[in-house]
N, C-alpha and C positions, 0 to 999 in steps of 0.2 A: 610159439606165437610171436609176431613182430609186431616189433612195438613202433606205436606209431608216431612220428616224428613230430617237435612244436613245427606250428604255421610259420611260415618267415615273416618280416614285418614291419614294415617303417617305422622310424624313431618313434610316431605315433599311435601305433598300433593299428594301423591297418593292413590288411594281409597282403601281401605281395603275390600276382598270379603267376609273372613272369621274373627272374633274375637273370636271364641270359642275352634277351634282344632289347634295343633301344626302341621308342615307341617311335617312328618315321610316316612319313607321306610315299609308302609304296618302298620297297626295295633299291630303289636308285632315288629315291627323295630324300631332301634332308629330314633333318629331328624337328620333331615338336615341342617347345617351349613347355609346355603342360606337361611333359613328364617330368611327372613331379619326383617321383621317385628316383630317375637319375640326375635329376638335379641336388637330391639329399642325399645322393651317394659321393656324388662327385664333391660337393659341397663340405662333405663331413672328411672328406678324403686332405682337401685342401688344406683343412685345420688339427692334422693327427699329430704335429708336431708342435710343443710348447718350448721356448726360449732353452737352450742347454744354461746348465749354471755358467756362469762366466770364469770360477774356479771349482776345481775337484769335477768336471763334469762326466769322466769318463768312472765308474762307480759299480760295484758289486755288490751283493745284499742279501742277507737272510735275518728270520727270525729266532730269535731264541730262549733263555730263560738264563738269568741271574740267581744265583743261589748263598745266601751266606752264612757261611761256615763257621766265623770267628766274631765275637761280640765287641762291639765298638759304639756302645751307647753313650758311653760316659764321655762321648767327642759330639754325638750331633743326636738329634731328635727324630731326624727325618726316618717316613715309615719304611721307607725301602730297608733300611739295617736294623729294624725293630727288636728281630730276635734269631738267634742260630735257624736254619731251616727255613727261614722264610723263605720261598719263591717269587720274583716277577718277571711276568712276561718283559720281553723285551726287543728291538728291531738293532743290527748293526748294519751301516755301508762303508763301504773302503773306499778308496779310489784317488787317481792321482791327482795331481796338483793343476800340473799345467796342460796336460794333453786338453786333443777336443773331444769330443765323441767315439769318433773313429778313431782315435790314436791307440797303441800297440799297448797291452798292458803290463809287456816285460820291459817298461823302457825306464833310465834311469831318475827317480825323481822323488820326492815325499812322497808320502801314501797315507791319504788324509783317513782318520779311524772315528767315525762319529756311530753315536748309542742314543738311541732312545727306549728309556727305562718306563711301562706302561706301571707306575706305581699307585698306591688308595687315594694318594694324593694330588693327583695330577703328572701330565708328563715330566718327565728330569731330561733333558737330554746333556749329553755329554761329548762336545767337537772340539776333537783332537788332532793326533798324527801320530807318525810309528816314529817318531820322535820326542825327544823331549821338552827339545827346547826349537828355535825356529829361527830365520834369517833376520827380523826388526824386532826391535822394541816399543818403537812407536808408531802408531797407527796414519800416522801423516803420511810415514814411507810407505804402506803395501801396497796402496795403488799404480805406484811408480814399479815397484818387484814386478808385481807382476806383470805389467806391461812390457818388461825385461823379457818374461819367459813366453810371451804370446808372441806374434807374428809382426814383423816390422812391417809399418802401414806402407815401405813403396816396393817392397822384393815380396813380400808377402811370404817369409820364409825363417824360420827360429833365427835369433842373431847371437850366435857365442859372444861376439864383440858387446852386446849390450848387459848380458849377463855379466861377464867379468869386469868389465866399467863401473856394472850397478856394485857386484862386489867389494871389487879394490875401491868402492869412495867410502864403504861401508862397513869399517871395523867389525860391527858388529855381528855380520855373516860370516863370522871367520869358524864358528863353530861348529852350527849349520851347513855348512860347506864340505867341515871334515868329515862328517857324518855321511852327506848325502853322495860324496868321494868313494866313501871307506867299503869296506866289503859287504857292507849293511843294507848298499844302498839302490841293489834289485831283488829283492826278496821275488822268494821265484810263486809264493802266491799268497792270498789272504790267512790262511792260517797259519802261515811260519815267519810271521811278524808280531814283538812287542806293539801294543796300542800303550797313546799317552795321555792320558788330560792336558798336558804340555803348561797350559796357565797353571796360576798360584788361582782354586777357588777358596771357600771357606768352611768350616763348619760350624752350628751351634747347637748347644744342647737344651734341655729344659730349664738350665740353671741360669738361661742367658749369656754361658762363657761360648767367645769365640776361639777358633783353632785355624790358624790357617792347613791349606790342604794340597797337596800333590797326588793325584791318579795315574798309576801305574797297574796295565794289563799285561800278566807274562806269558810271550804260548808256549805252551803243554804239548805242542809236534815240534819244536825245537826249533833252530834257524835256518834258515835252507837261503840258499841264497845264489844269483846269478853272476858271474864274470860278464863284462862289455862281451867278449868273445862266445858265450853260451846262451849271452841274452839275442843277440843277432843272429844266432842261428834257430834259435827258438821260434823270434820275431817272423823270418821266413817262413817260417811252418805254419805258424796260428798267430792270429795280432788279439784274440780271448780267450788268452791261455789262464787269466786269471778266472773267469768265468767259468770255463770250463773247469778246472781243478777243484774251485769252493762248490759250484752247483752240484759236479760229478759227486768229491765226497758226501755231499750231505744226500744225496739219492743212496748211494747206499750204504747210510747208514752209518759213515764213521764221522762222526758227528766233534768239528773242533772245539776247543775248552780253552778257555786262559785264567789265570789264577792272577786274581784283583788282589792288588795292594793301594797303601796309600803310605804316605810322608805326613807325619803330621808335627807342625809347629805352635807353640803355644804365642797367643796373640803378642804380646809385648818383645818375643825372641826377633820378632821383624825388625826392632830398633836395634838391635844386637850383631846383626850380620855384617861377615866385612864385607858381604855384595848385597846388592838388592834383590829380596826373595822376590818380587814379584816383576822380577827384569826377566824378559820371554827369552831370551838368548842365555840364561842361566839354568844350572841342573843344580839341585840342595846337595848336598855331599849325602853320601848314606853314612856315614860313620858318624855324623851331626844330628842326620833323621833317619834313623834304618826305616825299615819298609816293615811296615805291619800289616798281616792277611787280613783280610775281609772277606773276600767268598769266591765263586766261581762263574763263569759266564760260558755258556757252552749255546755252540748255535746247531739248533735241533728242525728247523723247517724254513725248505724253498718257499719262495712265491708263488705264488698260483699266475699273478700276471705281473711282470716284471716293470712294465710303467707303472701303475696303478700302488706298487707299492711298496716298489724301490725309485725309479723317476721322481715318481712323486711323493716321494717322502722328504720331510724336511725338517731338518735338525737346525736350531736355533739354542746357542747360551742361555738367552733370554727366559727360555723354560727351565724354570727351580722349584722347588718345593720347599716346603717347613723342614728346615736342618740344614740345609743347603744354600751357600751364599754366593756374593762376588768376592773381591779382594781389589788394592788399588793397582792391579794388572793393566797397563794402558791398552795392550791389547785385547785384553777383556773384554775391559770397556766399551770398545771400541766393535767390536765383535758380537756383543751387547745390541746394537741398533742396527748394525749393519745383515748379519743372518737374516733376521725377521723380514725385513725391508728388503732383500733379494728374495726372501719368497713371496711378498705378495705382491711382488713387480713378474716374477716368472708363473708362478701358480694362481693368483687371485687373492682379491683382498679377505676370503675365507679360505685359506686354504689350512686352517687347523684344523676344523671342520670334514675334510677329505675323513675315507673312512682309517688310512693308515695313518694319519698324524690325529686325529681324534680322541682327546685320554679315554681308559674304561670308568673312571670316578666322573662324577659329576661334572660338567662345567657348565655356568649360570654368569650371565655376562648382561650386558646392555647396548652390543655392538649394533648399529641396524644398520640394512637394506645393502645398498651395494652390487657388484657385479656377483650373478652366480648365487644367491642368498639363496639356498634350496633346503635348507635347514631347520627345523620347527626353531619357535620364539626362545630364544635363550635363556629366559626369565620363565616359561612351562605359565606364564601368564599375562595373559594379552594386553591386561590393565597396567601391567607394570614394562613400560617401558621408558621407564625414566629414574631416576635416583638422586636424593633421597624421595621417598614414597609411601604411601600410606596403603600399600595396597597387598602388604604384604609379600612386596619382591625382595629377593635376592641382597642381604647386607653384608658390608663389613666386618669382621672379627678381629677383634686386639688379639686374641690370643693365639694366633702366631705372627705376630711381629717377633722383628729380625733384631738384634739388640744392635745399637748404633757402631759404628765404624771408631776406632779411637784414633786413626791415623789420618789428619789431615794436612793442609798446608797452604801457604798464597798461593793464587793462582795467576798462573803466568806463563810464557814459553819456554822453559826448561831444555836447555843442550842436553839433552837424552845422549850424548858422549864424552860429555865434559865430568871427568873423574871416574868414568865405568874401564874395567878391565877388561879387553875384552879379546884376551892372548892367553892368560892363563890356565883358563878351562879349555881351552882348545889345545892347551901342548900338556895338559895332564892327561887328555884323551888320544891325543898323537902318541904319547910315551906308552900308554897300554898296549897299544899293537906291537905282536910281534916284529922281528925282521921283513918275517915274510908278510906280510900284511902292511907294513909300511911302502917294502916295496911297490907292491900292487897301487897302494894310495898315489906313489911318486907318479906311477906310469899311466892311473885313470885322470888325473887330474891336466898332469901333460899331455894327455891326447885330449883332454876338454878344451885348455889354452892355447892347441894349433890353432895358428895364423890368426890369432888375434893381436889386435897392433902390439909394438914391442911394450911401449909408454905404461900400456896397464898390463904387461904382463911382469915387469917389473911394479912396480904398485903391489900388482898380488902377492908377487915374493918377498915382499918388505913384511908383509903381513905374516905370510907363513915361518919368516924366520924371527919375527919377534913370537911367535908362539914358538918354535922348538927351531936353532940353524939348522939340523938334520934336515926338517922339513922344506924348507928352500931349497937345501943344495940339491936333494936327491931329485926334484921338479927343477930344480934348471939344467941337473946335468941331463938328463934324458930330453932337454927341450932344445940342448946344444946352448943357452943361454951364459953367458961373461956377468955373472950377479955378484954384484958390489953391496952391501947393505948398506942405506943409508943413515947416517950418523947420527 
């Protein structure tokens, strides 16, 4: 028997008799205005496209389920770690830094690693990178970065010259650099990348003790990773090879895993450090904070529609839960105001409300009206749309407050590089690379610094040989460069 098919139908629900001709004055007449129908076709056509993020916009995404293995109570309260076995849903998207939309997704660059954990208690999200630490420390600079790696406003065309300018004036990308350099730095697709928390966040427990925190995701498919020469010829073949690969596996069935860790410091160890734990250009040493298991994160289901709920999904710091905190991270901070505020400048001023960023626990607010308000009363009571209230809406709870911050200080403009090291971590990470792997770094780095003026390709080598001379000499000699270090 065949089954009979729904009616087609305008936004409105009226049935549609025709989909295939415009309503006209005769055959050779024009259109008629009153078709209303292809006016809402055409019309909804016009508007399919919402602002691309202005960073990480080119992005892949599945769903999946967090699982924890290892008990770590005695550090945070929050329900997500409650007890061995617990489950929660959960959403992850990758995706690069600088490209645009269209851009290739074997091409060299960060590979931004953000989670949203669907927990009892509201969403946690967690935005990261396959990195650990990042090119600034202060949030003054990223706008300027990244305008480095987007399009010069009169060629309209990437500018290496602007890149390594932003660099060489920028001590503190020296680390970030090597990393994004080194053979780490085309991961051939989303599952054969580390994910990082990359900030210092926090924990706290019941007891009111705080811990600061480092998140660390390890994959479980190991490293796989592209040369400049395997990524360009990849690139000619397919420019969503990343796509292709994460969607492919999880169709059938081999479903990726990373085993979560964390770094954990006891609050007052912050006054203790000879660097600044919560300086983004810094990694904690593991031999000071080894890495303790917590659970696993395996992603088990595609999207059914890939706008609806990777597009538009949107991860924000700003979502924490009871256990889970900040840290005096400037880019945190910073980070902090900024996510939320690029989503409801790109998605709308409800856009937590969508059904993929929507927690599964309750949320009870007082936000009203606005663009898109399509959502019943936040308050589930119509009288209560204000606070405080006698009406029996939606209150306050002391009992999860966040125990107060013991780290403060004058406030003031701080040289965020006035006393920071910021050559040593980068030529402790230089010296682990084998021979052969340094080499590689000499020769991707010198094919990044062609024909960039000479002024800052010296600049850059002063940089790289205050972190290790190797690492200068072997990038000038492959550049043909006469490098003198200066005194």
């Amino acid at each position: 028997m065949k089954t009979q098919k729904d009616i087609l139908t305008t936004s409105a629900g009226n049935p549609i008799t025709d989909n295939q001709n415009s309503l006209s004055a005769g055959a050779r007449g024009p259109l008629l205005l009153q078709d209303y129908q292809l006016i809402e076709k055409l019309a909804h056509q016009n508007r399919e496209r919402i602002p691309e993020r202005v960073v990480h916009a080119k992005g892949w995404g599945a769903f999946g389920t967090f699982t924890v293995t290892h008990d770590i109570t005695q550090y945070t309260r929050a329900n997500v770690f409650s007890k061995i076995g617990k489950k929660t849903e959960m959403l992850a998207r990758f995706s690069t830094v600088a490209g645009e939309m269209g851009a290739a997704d074997a091409e060299r660059d960060v590979r931004g690693f953000a989670l949203k954990f669907y927990t009892d208690e509201g969403n946690w999200d967690l935005v990261g990178n396959n990195t650990p630490i990042f090119f600034v420390r202060d949030p003054y600079k990223f706008p300027d970065f990244i305008h480095t790696q987007k399009r010069h406003p009169r060629t309209n065309l990437r500018s290496t010259t602007a890149m390594w300018d932003f660099w060489s004036l920028s001590p503190e990308s020296l680390h970030q650099v090597t990393i994004l350099m080194s053979d780490r730095g085309i991961p051939t697709g989303p599952q054969y990348m580390n994910g990082y928390g990359s900030h210092t966040y926090s924990f706290w427990n019941d007891a009111g003790e705080r811990y600061w925190i480092k998140f660390h995701f390890k994959t479980q498919q190991g490293h796989r990773h592209y040369t400049n020469e395997e990524a360009e010829q990849i690139i000619g073949q397919s420019r969503e090879t990343y796509q292709e690969s994460l969607f492919g596996d999880i169709e059938k069935g081999t479903f990726p895993k990373w085993t979560v860790y964390v770094q954990i410091m006891p609050e007052l160890d912050a006054e203790k450090t000879p660097y600044n734990p919560f300086d983004l250009t810094k990694v904690w040493p593991h031999g000071d904070y080894p890495l303790i298991q917590v659970g696993e994160m395996e992603l088990n289901r595609n999207a059914d529609n890939y706008f609806t709920e990777i597009e538009m999904a949107a991860f924000s710091p700003s979502n924490i839960v009871p256990g889970i905190g900040f840290s005096p991270d400037k880019m945190l901070q910073a980070r902090v105001f900024s996510y939320a505020d690029a989503h409801r400048y790109r998605l709308g001023t409800h856009y937590e409300a969508l059904p993929v960023n929507r927690p599964k626990s309750p949320a009870n607010h007082y936000h009203k009206d606005g663009a898109m308000r399509f959502f019943e009363n936040g308050t589930h009571n119509p009288d209560a749309y204000y606070e405080p209230n006698t009406m029996n809406g939606p209150a306050e709870n002391a009992s999860y407050a966040e125990p107060p911050l013991r780290i403060s200080g004058d406030a003031d403009r701080y040289n965020h590089r006035d006393g920071n090291d910021d050559y040593t971590q980068a030529g402790n990470l230089y010296r682990l690379f084998d021979n052969d792997q340094q080499d590689r770094l000499h020769k991707t780095i010198a094919g990044a610094m062609a024909n960039i003026p000479n002024e800052i390709a010296i600049r850059q080598l002063n940089h790289f040989h205050k972190a290790d001379p190797r690492y200068a000499s072997g990038i000038a000699d492959i550049m043909g460069i006469s490098f003198k270090p200066e005194e």
